[in-house]
VOGU-3710 file (C-alpha; in Angstrom, 3 decimals, decimal comma):
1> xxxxxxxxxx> -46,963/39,335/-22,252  -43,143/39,526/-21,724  -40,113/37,576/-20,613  -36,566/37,724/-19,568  -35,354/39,222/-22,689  -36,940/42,613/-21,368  -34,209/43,216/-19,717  -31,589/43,003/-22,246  -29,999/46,101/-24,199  -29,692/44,085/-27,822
11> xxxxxxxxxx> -32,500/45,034/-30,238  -32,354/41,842/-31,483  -33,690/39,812/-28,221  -35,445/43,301/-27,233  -37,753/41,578/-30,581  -38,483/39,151/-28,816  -39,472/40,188/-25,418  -42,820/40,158/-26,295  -43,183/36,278/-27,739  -45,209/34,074/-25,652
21> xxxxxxxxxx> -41,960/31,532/-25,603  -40,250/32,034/-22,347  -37,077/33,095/-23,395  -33,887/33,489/-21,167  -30,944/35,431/-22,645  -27,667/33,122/-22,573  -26,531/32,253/-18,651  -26,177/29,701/-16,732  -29,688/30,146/-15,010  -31,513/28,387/-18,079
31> xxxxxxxxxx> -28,877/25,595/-17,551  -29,646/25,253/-13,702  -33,465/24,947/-14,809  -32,936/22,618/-17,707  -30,915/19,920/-15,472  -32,989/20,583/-12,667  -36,014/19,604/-14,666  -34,424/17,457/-16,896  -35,476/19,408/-20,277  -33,080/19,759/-23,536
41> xxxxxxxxxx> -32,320/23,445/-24,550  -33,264/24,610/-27,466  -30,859/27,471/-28,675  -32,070/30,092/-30,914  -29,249/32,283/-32,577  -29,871/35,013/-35,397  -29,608/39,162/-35,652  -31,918/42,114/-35,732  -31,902/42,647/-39,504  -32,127/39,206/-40,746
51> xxxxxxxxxx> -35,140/38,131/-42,745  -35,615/34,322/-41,863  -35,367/35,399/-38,129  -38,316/37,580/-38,827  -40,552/34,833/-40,423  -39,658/32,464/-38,165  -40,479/34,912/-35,336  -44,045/35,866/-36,814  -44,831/31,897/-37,776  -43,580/29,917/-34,249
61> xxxxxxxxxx> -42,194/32,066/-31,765  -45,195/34,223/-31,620  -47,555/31,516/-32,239  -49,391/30,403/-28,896  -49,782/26,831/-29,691  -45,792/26,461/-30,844  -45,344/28,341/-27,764  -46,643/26,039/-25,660  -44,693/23,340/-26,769  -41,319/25,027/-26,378
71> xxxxxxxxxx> -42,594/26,144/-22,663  -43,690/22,756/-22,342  -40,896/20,850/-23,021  -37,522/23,179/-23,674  -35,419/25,610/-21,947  -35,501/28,222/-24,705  -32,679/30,600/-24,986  -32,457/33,833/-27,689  -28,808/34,597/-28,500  -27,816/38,006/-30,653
81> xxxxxxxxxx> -24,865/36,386/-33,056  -23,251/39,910/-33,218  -23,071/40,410/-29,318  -21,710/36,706/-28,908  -19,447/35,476/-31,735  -17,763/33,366/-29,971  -21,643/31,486/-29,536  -22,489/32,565/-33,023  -18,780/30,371/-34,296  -19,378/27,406/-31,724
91> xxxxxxxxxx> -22,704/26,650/-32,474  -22,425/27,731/-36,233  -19,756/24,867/-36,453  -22,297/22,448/-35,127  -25,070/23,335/-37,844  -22,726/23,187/-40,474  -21,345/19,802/-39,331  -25,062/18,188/-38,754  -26,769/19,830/-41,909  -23,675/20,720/-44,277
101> xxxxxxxxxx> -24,752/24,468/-44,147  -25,485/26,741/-42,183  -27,222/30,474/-41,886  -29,376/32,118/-39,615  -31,864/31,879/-37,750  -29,442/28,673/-36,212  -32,077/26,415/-34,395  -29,828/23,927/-31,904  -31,060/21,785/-29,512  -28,630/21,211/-26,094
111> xxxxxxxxxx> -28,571/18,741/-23,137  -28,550/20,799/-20,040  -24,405/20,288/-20,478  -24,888/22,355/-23,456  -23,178/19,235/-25,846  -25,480/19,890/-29,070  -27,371/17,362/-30,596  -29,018/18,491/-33,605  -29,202/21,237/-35,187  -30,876/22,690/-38,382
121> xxxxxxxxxx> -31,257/26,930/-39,376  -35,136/28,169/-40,393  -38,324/26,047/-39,855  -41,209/26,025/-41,291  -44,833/26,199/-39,520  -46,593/24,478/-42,206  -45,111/20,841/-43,181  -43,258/21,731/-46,535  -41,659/19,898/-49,710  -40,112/17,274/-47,364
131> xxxxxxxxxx> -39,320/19,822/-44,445  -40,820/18,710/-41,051  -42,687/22,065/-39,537  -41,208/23,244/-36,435  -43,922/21,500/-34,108  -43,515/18,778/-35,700  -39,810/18,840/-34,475  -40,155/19,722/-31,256  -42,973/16,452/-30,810  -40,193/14,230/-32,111
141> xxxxxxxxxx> -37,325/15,918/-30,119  -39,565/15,269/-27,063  -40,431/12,015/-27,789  -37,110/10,694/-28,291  -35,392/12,602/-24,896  -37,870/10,748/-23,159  -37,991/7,126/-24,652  -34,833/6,663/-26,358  -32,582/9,506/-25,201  -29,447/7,113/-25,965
151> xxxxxxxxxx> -30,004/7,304/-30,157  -30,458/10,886/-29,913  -27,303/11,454/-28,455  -25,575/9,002/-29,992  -24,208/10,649/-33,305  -24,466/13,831/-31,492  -21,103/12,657/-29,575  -19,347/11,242/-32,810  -19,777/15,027/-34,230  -18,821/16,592/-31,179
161> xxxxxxxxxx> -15,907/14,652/-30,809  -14,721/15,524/-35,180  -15,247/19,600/-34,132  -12,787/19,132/-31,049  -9,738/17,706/-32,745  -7,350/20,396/-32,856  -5,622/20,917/-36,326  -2,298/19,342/-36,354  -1,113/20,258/-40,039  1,227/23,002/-40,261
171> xxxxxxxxxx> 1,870/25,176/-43,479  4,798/27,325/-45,274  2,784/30,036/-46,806  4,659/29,509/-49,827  3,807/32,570/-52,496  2,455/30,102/-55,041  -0,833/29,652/-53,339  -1,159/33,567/-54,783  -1,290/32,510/-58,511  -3,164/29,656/-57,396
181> xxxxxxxxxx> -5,955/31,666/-55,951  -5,742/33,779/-58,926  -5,919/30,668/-60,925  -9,156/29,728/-59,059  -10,679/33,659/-59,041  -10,226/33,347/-62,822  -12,122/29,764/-63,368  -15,015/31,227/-60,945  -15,471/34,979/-62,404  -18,517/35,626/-64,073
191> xxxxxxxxxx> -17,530/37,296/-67,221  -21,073/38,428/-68,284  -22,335/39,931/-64,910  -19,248/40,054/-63,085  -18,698/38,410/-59,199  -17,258/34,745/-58,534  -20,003/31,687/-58,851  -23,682/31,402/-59,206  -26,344/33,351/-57,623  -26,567/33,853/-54,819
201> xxxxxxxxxx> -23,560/36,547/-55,380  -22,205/38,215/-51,897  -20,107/41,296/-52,581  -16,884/39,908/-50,510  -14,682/43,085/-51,357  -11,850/41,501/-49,521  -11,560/38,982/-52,892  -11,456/42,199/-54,835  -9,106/44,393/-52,625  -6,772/41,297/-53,299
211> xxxxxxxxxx> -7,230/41,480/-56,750  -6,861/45,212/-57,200  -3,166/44,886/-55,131  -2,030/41,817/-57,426  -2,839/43,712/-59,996  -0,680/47,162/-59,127  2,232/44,065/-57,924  1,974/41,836/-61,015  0,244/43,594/-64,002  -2,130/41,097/-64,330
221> xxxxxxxxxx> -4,715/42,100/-66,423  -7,308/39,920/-66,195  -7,005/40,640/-62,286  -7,904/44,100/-63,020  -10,894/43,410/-65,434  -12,352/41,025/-62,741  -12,341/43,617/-60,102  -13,363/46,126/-62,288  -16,330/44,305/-64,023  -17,751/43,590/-60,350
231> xxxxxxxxxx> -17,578/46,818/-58,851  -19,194/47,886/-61,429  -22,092/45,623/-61,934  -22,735/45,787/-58,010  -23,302/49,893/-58,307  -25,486/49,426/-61,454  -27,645/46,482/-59,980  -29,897/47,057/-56,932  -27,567/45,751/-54,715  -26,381/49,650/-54,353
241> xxxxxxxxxx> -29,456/51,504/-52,875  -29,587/54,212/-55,791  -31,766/56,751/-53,952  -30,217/57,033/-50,784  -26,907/55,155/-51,194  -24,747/52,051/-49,488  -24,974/49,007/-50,462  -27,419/45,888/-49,623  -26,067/42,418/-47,838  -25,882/39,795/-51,260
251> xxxxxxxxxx> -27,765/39,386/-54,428  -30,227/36,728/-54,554  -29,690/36,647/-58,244  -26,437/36,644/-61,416  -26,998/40,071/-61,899  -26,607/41,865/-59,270  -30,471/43,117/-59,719  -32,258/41,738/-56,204  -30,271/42,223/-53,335  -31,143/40,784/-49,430
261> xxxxxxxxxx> -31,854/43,799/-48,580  -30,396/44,335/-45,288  -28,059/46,956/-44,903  -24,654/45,788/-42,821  -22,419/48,228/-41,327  -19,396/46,182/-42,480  -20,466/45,294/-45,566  -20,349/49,158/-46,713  -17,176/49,714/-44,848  -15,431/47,191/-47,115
271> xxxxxxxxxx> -17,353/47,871/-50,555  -15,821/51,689/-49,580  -12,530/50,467/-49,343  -12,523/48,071/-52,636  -14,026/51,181/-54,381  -11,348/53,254/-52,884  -8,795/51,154/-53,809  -9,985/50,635/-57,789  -10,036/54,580/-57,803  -6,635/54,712/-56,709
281> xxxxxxxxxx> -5,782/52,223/-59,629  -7,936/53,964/-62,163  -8,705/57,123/-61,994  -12,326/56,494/-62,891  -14,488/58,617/-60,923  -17,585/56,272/-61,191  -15,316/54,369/-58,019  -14,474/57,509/-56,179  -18,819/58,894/-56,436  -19,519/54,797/-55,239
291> xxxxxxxxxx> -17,395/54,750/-51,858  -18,113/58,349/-51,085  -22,045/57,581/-51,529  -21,904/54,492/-49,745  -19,667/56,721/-46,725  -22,156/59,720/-46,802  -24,662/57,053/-46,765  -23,202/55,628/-42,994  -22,474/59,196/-41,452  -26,323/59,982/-42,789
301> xxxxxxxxxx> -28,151/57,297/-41,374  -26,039/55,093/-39,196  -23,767/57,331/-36,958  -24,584/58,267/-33,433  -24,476/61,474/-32,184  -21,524/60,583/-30,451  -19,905/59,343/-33,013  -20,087/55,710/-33,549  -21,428/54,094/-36,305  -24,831/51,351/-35,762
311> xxxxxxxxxx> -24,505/48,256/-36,810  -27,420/47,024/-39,584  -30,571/48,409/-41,388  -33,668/45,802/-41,667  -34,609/43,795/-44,345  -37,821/44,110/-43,566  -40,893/47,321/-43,303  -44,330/46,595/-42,380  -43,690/42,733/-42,212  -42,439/42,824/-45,970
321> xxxxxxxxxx> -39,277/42,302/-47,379  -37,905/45,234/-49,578  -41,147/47,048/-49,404  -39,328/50,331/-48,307  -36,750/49,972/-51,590  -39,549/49,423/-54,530  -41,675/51,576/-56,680  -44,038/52,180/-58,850  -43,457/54,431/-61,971  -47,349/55,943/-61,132
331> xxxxxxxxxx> -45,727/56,886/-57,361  -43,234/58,561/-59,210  -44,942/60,567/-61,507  -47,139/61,929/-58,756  -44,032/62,982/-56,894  -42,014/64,321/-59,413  -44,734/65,360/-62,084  -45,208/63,991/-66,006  -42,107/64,928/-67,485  -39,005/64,500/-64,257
341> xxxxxxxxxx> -40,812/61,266/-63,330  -41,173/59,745/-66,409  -37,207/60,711/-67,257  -36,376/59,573/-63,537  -38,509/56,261/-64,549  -36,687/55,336/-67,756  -33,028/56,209/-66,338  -33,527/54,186/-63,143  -35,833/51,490/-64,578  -38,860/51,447/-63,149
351> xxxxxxxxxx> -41,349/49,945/-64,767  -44,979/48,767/-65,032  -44,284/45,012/-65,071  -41,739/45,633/-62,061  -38,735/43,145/-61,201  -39,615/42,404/-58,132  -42,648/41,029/-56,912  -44,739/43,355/-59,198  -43,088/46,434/-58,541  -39,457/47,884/-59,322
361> xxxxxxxxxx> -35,948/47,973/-57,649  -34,165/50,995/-58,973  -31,133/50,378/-60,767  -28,711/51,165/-63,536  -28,318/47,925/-65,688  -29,970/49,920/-68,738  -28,520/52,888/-67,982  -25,023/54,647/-68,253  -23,964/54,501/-64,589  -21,975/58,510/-65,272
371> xxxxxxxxxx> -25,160/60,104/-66,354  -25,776/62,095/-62,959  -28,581/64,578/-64,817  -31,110/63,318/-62,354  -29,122/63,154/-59,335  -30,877/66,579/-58,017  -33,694/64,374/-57,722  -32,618/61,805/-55,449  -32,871/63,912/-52,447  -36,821/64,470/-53,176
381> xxxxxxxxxx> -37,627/60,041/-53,534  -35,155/59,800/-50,596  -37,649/61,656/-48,076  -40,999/60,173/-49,786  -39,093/56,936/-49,203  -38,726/57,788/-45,557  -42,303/59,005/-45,041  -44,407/56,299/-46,822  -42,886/53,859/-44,540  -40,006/53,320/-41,927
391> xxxxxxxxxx> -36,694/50,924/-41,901  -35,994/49,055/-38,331  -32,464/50,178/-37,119  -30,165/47,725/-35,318  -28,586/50,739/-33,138  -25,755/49,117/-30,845  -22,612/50,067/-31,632  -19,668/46,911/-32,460  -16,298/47,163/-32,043  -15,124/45,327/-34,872
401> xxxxxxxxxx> -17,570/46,872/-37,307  -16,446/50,369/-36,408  -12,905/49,329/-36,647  -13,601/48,599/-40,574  -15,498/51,730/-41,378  -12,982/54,007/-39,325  -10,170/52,114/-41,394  -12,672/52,805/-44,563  -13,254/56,439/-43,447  -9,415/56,977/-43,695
411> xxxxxxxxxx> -8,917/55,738/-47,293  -11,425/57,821/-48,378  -10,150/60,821/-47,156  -6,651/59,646/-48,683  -8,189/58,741/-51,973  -10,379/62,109/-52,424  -9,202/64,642/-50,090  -12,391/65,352/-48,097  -11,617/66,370/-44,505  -15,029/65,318/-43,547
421> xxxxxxxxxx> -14,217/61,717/-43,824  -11,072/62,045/-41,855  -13,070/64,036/-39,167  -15,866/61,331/-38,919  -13,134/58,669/-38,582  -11,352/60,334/-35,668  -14,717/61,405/-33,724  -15,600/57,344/-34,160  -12,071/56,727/-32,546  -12,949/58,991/-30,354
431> xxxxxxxxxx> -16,172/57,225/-29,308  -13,889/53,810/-29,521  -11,396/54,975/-26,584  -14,292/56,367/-24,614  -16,670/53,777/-24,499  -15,671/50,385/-25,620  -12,531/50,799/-23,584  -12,583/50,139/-20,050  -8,696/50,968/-19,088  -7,984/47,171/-19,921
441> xxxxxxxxxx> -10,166/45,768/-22,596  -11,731/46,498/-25,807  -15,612/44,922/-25,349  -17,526/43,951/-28,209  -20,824/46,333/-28,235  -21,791/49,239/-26,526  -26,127/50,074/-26,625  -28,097/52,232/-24,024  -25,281/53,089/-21,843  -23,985/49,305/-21,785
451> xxxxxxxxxx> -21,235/47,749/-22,324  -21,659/44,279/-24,055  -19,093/41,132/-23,140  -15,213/41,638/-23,520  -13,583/41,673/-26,763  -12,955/39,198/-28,776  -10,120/38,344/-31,548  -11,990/40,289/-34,567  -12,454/43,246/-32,232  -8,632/43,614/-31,722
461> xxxxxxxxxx> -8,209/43,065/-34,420  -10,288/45,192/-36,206  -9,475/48,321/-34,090  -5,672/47,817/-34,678  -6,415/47,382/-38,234  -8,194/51,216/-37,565  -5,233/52,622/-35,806  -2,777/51,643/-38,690  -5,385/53,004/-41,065  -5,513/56,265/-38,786
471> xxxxxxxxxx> -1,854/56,529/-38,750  -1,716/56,485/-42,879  -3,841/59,038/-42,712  -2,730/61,421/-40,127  0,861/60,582/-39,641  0,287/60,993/-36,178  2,526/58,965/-33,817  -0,171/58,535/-31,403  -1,754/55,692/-33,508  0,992/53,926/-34,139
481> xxxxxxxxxx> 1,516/53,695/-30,500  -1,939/52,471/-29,928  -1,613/49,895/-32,528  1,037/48,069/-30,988  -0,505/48,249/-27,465  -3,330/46,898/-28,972  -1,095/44,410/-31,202  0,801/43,248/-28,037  -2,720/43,021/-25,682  -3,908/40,677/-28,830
491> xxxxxxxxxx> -0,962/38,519/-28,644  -0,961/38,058/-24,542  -4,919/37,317/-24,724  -5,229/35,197/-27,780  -2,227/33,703/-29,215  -1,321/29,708/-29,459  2,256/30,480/-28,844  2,697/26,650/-29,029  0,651/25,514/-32,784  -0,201/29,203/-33,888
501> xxxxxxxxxx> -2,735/31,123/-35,072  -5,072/33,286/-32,641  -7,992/31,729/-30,787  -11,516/33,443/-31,212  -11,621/34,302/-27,442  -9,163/34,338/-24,320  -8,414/32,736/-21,081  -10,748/35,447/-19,025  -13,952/34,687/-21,611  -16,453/31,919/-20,376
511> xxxxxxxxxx> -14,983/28,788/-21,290  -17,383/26,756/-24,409  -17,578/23,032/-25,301  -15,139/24,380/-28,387  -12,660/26,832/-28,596  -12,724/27,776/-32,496  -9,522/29,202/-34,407  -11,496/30,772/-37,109  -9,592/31,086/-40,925  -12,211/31,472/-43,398
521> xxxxxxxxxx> -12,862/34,894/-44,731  -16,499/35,206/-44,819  -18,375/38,017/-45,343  -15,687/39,766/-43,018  -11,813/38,656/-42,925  -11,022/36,617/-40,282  -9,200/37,672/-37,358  -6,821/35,546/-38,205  -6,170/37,167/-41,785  -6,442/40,292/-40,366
531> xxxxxxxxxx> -4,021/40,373/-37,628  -1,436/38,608/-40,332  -2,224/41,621/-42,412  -1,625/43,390/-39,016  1,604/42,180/-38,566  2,956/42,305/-41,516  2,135/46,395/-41,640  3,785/46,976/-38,235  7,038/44,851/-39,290  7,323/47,547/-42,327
541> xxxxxxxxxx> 6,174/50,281/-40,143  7,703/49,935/-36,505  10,548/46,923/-36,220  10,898/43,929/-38,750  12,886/42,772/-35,934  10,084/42,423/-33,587  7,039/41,892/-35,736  8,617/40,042/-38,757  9,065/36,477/-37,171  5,075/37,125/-35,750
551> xxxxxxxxxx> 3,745/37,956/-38,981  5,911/34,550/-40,777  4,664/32,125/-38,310  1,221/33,933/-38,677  0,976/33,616/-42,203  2,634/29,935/-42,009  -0,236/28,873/-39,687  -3,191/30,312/-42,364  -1,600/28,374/-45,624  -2,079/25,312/-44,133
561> xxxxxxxxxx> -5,753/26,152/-44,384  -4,986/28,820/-47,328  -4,012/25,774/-49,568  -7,269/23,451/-49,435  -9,116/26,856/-50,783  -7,410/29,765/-51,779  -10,041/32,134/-52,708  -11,605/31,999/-49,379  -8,818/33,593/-47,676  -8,371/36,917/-49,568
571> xxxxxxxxxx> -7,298/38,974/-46,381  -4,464/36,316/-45,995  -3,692/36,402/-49,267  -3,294/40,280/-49,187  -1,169/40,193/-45,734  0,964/37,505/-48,036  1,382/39,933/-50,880  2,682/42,405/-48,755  4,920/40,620/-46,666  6,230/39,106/-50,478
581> xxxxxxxxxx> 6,281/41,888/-52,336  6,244/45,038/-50,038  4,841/48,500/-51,073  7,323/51,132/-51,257  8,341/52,272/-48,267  8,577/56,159/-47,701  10,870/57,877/-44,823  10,056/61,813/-45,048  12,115/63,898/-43,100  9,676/66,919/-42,890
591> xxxxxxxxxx> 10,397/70,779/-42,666  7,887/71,372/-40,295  4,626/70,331/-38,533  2,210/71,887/-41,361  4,293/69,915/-44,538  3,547/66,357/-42,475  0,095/67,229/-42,210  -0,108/67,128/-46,021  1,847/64,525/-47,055  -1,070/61,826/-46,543
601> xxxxxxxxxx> -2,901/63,372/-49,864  0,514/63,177/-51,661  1,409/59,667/-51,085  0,101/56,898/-52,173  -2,185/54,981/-49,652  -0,698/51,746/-49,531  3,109/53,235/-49,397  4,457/52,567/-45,343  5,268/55,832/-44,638  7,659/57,070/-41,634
611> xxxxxxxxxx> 8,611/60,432/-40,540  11,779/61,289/-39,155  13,236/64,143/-37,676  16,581/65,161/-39,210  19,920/63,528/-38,604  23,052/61,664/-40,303  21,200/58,786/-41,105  18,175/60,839/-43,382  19,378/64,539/-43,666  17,548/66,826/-45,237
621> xxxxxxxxxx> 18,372/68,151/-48,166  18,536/71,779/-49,870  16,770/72,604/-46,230  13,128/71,391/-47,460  11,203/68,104/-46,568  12,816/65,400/-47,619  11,963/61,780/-49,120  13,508/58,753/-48,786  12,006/55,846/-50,975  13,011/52,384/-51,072
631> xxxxxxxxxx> 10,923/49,324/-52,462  12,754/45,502/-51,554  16,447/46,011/-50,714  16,831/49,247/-53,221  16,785/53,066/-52,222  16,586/55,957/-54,627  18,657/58,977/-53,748  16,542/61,525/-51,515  14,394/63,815/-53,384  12,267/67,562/-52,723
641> xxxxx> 9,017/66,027/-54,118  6,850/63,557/-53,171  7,696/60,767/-55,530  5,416/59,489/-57,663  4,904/55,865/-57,203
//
């Protein structure tokens, strides 16, 4: 038993080629059918690694009888959120707007004009605690497009028509709204396990990254302390995988102890650069062995071997949900023997009663997160881990998401000095240019010798984001070059030149019933954010002349939203700080090719630093390389050393 989605190259719809539903990937063929037969669509979006997509899959979509139903009645249409964001944003909108949340799998029913009307995420089989079961739907759905299609429809269009007002309101991203944010980060922290809110507790490193840089820029203490308490309650609890390393999607609970236990590419490229950053602040190694495990954990078991990094590891083994994470302190001992097991037992508390479903997530909540006595054990669980049972891997390769941990890859090599980080960021470049590139575009994925659609905002974005982040690191003119192609292919395809801000997708993408600016940072910045932080790097790095009044009207657009919620937009916040209070900016006038190639380990990684050759504007001096350091409108007098800063 198969159907259309055979033919696709995601892993996520490959899951359901199988199902007896007779799925069609998105296109305008299930369209033609549904208004030819006069059927509503019924839209199912989710992702490879996501839990609820799994049970929903095993209780309905492989289910004969709810099968019949959706072939009966519904078009039926499987959409990978990561391949389509612009889809994953529309749609998303819609959910959130019918239900007041939102999540995945999203379940939303079309007319054949694909104009939603309703929508809902994860249904049940069974009837539950008030919760209609998903057959149940689908009767009712039916029943109402054929007898009384008008009051289904009805509120549909009063929603439809909120979602398409264009925002009017315009902002002055006035540098209050950064001690307001601060204000609000403070009310929200959680002093006793660290993170922002009630469980459940996403990592959302862009919140601390923000922190961390207010902190260096203001001396606010309590800044640091927040940061600092999270980072390290999210390495103690199980949300860092302590066997094999990276780190897990969210915690389900305060502490940090039960994560979702999906692994997300850009999840662990962000949590590298937050702990990256806190090093840099600190000097506490504890941050320094976190971002390097969590990097060795992505060039381990998520890189290519051409170089780009996959996208997500599964929730799920076996049908169960952490299974390949948990132990049992009598596992243990037989591995490791009386004595090492029992020690490796107590340190990473595993325990008879368990803390999890009966048995134990590893983790260092009663531990001292230093001790690193058993660490030469690690490699020994790891592989028993791998051989008892198996992890699914989402392998297709995103733009965006390797634009984050190529940008990550660079910091760390900054921050420790390892050349192996700076060689795995450049091969991933590498793999970038060669085969998410067609001569014109960036596209969004790249799986089995496919290409996936054409970019979108994030992956610009995100990619220009890498070649600053490649430039910091290397000095190498070459990126900076490719940054502002990129920057300037961004601006013709996705600018609003008339209201602002940057529009999800462009003129040449297929046209959708909403075209969505999106803001928010979620568990990712924005594209938005991140091509204000964008701008406001290339304005201190290559012309203010050209790039400053971008980066203004940029950050202008974002505080309109900015102001309603501060915390939410952290990468704005940071592109805010910068453009506000700039980090120093370094012009080094080097002696030779060998002294630039070093100078990335000597200065600090947020300094914008410029080479020069020398001339009567920056000559060198005594005949060595040469610095020239000014911070605001002030310049110290040109010194032999890099300064310290």
């Amino acid at each position: 038993m198969s159907n259309r989605l055979k033919y696709e190259a995601s892993p996520y719809l490959l899951q359901h080629a199988e199902n007896p539903v007779d799925w069609y990937p998105w296109g305008e063929e299930a369209f033609r059918r549904a208004e030819a037969e006069d059927k509503p669509v019924f839209l199912s979006i989710g992702y490879s690694a996501c839990h609820w997509c799994h049970v929903m899959a095993r209780e309905s979509f492989e289910d004969l009888d709810t099968a019949a139903l959706l072939n009966r009645w519904f078009v039926s249409i499987k959409v990978d959120r990561e391949e389509r964001p612009d889809l994953d944003s529309v749609y998303m909108a819609v959910c959130q707007a019918f239900t007041g949340g939102g999540g995945w799998p999203a379940s939303i029913f079309l007319t054949p004009a694909k104009r939603p009307f309703f929508a809902g995420t994860y249904f049940p089989k069974q009837h539950q605690g008030g919760m209609a079961s998903f057959g149940e739907l689908l009767t009712l759905i039916h029943e109402k497009w054929e007898q009384d299609r008008a009051s289904l429809l009805g509120p549909a269009e009063e929603i439809m028509f909120l979602l398409s007002q264009s925002k009017t309101e315009s902002g002055k991203a006035d540098p209050g709204l950064l001690g307001e944010a601060v204000g609000l980060y403070k009310r929200l922290f959680d002093r006793e396990n660290g993170g922002f809110g009630g469980a459940p507790k996403f990592p959302s490193p862009h919140n601390l990254l923000f922190l961390l840089a207010y902190y260096r820029r203001r001396e606010d203490q309590d800044c640091l302390e927040m940061a600092e308490r999270t980072l390290t309650q999210m390495y103690r609890g199980g949300l860092f995988d302590h066997i094999g390393g990276g780190f897990c999607r969210y915690s389900t609970d305060e502490r940090f102890l039960v994560p979702h236990f999906e692994k997300m590419l850009y999840d662990n490229a962000l949590m590298t650069l937050a702990y990256c950053e806190a090093y840099g602040v600190t000097r506490k190694k504890l941050y320094l062995l976190a971002a390097e495990r969590t990097a060795d954990f992505v060039l381990r078991e998520m890189t290519s071997p051409k170089g780009g990094f996959y996208s997500a590891q599964d929730a799920d083994s076996d049908g169960e949900e952490g299974k390949y994470y948990l132990f049992t302190p009598e596992e243990l001992v037989r591995l490791l023997g009386p004595e090492r097991g029992a020690a490796f037992n107590r340190h990473f508390d595993i325990t008879e009663a368990g803390n999890f479903e009966g048995k134990s997530i590893p983790n260092l909540l009663h531990s001292a997160p230093e001790d690193r006595t058993l660490d030469g054990l690690l490699e020994t669980v790891d592989q028993y881990r791998k051989n008892r049972c198996s992890l699914h891997l989402d392998d297709k390769i995103l733009t965006a998401w390797n634009g984050l941990m190529i940008a990550a890859l660079c910091r760390l090599y900054q921050t420790g000095g390892n050349q192996k980080y700076l060689d795995a960021a450049k091969r991933a470049d590498r793999f970038l240019w060669e085969y998410l590139w067609d001569g014109g575009a960036l596209h969004v994925n790249f799986r089995a010798e496919r290409r996936g659609e054409q970019g979108f905002l994030d992956d610009y974005a995100a990619c220009i984001f890498a070649q600053l982040a490649l430039y910091g690191a290397t000095l190498e003119e070459a990126y900076l070059t490719r940054a502002e192609e990129l920057c300037r292919d961004a601006l013709s395809r996705f600018r609003d030149a008339e209201n602002g801000g940057f529009y999800l997708y462009g003129e040449t993408h297929e046209p959708l019933i909403l075209r969505p600016k999106e803001t928010y940072d979620g568990a990712m910045p924005s594209g938005n954010s991140l091509m204000a932080w964008n701008l406001v790097r290339l304005s201190q790095l290559v012309s203010a002349e050209i790039y400053d009044p971008l980066a203004k009207r940029q950050l202008d657009f974002l505080a309109a939203d900015a102001k309603q919620y501060p915390a939410g937009y952290a990468m704005f916040l940071l592109a805010l700080l910068d453009d506000r209070d700039p980090p120093p900016k370094v012009t080094v006038v080097p002696a030779g090719n060998s002294e630039a190639a070093r100078l990335p380990l000597e200065l600090p990684a947020e300094a914008a630093v410029i080479l020069r050759g020398p001339g009567e504007e920056y000559p060198m001096k005594n005949g060595r390389t040469t610095f020239y350091v000014c911070r605001g409108h002030s310049c110290l007098p040109p010194v032999n050393e890099p300064p310290e800063l």
